[in-house]
ZAMARGU-4260 file (C-alpha; in steps of 0.2 Angstrom, whole numbers, plus 5000, padded with zeros to 4 digits):
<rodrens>
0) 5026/4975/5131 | 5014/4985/5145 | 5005/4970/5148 | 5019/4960/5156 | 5007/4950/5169
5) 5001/4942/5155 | 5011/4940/5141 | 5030/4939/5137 | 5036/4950/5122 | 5050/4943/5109
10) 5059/4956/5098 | 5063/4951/5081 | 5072/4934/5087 | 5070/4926/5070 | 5084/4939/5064
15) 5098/4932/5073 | 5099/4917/5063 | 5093/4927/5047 | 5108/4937/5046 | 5121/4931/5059
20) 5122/4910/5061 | 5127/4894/5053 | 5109/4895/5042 | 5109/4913/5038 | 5100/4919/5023
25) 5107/4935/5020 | 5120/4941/5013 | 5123/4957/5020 | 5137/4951/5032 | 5143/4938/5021
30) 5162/4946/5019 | 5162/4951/5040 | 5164/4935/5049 | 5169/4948/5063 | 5153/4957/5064
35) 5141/4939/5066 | 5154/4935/5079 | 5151/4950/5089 | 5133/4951/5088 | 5133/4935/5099
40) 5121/4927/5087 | 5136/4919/5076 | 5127/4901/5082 | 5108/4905/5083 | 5100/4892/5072
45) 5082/4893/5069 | 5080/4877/5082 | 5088/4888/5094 | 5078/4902/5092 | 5061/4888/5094
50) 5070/4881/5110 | 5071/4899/5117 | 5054/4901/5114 | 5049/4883/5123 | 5061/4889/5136
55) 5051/4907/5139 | 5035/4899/5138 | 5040/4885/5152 | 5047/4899/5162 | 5034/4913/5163
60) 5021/4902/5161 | 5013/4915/5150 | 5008/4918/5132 | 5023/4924/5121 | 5021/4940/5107
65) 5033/4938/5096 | 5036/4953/5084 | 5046/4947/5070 | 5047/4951/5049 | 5042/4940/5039
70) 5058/4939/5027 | 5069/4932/5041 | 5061/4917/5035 | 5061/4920/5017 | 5077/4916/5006
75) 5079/4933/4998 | 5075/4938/4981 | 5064/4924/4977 | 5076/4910/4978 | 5068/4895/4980
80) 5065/4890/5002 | 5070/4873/5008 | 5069/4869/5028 | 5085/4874/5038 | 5093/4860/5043
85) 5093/4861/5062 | 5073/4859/5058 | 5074/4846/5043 | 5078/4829/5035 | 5095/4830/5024
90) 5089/4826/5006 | 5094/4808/5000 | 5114/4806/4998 | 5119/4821/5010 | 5128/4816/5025
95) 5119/4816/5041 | 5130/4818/5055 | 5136/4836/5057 | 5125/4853/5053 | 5131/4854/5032
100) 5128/4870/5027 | 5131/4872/5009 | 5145/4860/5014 | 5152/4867/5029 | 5148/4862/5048
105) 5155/4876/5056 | 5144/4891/5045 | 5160/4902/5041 | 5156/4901/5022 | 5152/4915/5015
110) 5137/4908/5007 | 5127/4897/5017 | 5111/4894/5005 | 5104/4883/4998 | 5102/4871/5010
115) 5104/4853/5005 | 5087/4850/5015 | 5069/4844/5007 | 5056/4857/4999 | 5040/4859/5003
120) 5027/4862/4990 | 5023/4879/4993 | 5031/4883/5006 | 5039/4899/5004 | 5048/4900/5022
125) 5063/4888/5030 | 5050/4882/5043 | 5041/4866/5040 | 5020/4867/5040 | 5019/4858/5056
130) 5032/4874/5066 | 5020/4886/5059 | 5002/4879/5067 | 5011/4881/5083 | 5010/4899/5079
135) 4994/4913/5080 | 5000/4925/5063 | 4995/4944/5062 | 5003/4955/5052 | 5006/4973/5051
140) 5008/4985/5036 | 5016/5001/5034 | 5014/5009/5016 | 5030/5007/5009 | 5029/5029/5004
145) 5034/5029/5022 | 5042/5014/5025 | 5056/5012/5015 | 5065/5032/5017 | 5065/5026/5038
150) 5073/5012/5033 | 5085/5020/5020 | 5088/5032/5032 | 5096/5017/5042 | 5107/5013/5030
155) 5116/5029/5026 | 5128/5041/5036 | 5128/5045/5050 | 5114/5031/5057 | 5123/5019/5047
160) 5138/5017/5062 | 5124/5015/5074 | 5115/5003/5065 | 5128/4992/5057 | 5120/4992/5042
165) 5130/5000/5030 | 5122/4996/5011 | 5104/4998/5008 | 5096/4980/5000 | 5080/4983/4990
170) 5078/4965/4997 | 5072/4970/5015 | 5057/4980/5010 | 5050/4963/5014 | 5033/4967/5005
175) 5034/4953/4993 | 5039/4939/5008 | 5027/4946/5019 | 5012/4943/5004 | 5020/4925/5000
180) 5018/4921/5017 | 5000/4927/5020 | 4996/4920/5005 | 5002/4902/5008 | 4995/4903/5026
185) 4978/4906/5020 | 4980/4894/5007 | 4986/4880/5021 | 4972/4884/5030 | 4982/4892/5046
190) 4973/4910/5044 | 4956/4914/5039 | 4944/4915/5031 | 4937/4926/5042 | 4945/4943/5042
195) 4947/4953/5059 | 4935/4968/5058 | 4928/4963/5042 | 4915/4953/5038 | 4911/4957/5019
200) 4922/4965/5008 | 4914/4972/4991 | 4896/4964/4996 | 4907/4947/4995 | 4908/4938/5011
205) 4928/4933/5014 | 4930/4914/5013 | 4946/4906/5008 | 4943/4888/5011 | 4946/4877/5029
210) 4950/4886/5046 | 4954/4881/5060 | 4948/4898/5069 | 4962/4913/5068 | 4956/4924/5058
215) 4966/4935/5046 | 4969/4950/5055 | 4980/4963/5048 | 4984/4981/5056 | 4986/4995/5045
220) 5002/5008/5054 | 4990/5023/5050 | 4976/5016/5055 | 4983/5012/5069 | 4990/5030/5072
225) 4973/5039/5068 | 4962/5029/5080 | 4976/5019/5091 | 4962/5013/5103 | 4950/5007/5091
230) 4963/4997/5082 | 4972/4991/5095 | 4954/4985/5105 | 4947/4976/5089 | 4965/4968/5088
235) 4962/4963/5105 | 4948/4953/5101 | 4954/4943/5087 | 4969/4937/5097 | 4959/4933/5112
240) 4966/4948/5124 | 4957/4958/5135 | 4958/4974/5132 | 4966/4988/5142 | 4968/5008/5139
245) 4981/5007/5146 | 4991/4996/5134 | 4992/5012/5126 | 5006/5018/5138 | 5023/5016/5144
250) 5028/5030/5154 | 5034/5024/5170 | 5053/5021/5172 | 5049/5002/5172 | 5041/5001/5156
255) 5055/5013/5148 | 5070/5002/5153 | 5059/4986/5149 | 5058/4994/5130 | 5077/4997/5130
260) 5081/4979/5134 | 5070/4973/5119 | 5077/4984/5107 | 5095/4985/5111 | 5101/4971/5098
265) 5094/4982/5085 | 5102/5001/5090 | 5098/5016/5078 | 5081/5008/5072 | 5068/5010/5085
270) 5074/5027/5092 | 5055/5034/5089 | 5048/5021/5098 | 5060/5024/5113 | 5059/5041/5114
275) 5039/5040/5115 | 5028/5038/5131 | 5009/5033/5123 | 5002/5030/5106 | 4988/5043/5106
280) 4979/5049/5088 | 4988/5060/5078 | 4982/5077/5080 | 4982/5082/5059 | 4974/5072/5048
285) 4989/5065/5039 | 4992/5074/5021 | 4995/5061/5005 | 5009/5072/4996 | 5011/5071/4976
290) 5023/5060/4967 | 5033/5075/4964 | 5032/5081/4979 | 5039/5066/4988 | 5052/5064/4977
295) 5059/5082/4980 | 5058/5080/4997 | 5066/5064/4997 | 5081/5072/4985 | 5083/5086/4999
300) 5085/5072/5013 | 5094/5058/5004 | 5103/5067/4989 | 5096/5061/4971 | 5102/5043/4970
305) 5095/5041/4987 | 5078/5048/4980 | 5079/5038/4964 | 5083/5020/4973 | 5069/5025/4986
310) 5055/5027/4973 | 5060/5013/4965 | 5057/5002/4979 | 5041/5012/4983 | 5037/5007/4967
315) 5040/4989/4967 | 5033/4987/4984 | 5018/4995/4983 | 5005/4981/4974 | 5008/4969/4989
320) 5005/4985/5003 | 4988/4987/4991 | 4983/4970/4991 | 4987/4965/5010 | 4977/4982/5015
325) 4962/4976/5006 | 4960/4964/5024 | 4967/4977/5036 | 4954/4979/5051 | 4943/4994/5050
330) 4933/5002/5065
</rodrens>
């Protein structure tokens, strides 16, 4: 967002049609028809949301950075992905005249998938292969001990009424899509094998089959906080950016407002980030606290079924954090 000469930053635009339009696959706003209509986003599609992006791109003339999750893509809980329909063919026999979504055109049912749109092999997301290889995937990772009690926190009186969100859904941990997608990436041959500060892991050069020259590059949220610059230069270099200390700062009343205009849709989630100025090393070495430990503080915070449903989703989440930090960049 600091370097605006060069680039145009997209916040999380893939949500919109995730949880608020005619192809939504959530379901957390499935009985509040008055809640999608109000966020303004009650007829984003996922073709909209690509048209914004050609529109951006035409406008500025510069390179878009799109920060985005990856279960906005991802029907929840493992159900099986089909293309949305502003993007794909109907499957044989379904009408092809209006936008049919679980038999409706208008997207007030309150359960819009499945589609009635073509699979493809593999494919865990609602985009087609041929979207994707328009598109220069990083990720970054947050382990979930950390991860999931912010987001809880969301969830839960008082944020809740800022926020919107008012049940917590084991389902937006997001650790599992953001694997699958990773995974099936690699496998298509749109990331790696190359990995992005790594060139042998285990004594094992990385190698996953055919590349067209992206490498895997994944960003570790504490290792980004210990060594910001390091990461963020070597991150840099991966994508094809020049690097810039000062990318590292957003103090000036311009940067500030720009920040609030991003993160606006989404109140009550980003306040850390807006409150802050730089991303500059954290001044302790960050302590790993007991199992017990964490779960008593969690208890004080969140009351005990807030620290039970917390570490359970810590739990279940954290194999996929361990496997995606195996190919995190290190400096």
């Amino acid at each position: 967002m600091t370097q605006r000469d060069t680039l145009t930053s997209v916040h999380e635009p893939f949500g919109d049609a995730f949880y608020y339009g005619p192809e939504r696959l959530s379901a957390r706003y499935v009985d509040d028809p008055e809640a999608r209509e109000a966020s303004g986003f009650s007829q984003s599609t996922y073709q909209t949301i690509l048209e914004r992006f050609e529109r951006e791109e035409a406008s500025e003339g510069k390179r878009l950075f799109i920060k985005d999750i990856a279960y906005y893509l991802i029907p929840p809980d493992r159900k099986p992905a089909s293309t949305a329909p502003s993007l794909g063919r109907k499957k044989r026999g379904v009408g092809t005249s209006a936008l049919h979504v679980n038999g409706a055109v208008d997207g007030t049912t309150p359960a819009p998938y499945p589609h009635n749109t073509d699979i493809e092999p593999n494919n865990p997301t609602v985009l087609p292969i041929e979207i994707m290889g328009n598109f220069h995937f990083t990720f970054l990772i947050r382990h979930p001990r950390c991860s999931i009690p912010s987001f809880y926190r969301c969830t839960i009186p008082p944020l809740d009424k800022v926020t919107g969100f008012y049940n917590y859904m084991p389902s937006e941990a997001g650790y599992d899509e953001l694997r699958r997608l990773f995974d099936y990436l690699r496998s298509a041959g749109l990331v790696g094998p190359k990995i992005a500060g790594q060139s042998e892991i285990n004594g094992h050069a990385r190698s996953n089959g055919a590349t067209r020259g992206v490498e895997l590059c994944v960003v570790d949220a504490d290792d980004l906080l210990d060594n910001p610059s390091g990461i963020i230069e070597a991150y840099c270099r991966s994508v094809g950016l020049d690097y810039d200390p000062g990318m590292l700062k957003w103090d000036t009343e311009e940067d500030q407002q720009h920040a609030r205009d991003a993160f606006e849709k989404w109140p009550g989630f980003h306040e850390d980030v807006m409150d802050s100025k730089m991303l500059k090393p954290r001044e302790h070495i960050k302590k790993t606290k007991s199992v017990e430990e964490e779960d008593r503080d969690w208890a004080e915070k969140y009351g005990e079924k807030g620290a039970k449903i917390i570490r359970e989703t810590v739990n279940a989440n954290l194999k996929d954090y361990e496997y995606l930090k195996q190919f995190a960049i290190k400096v």
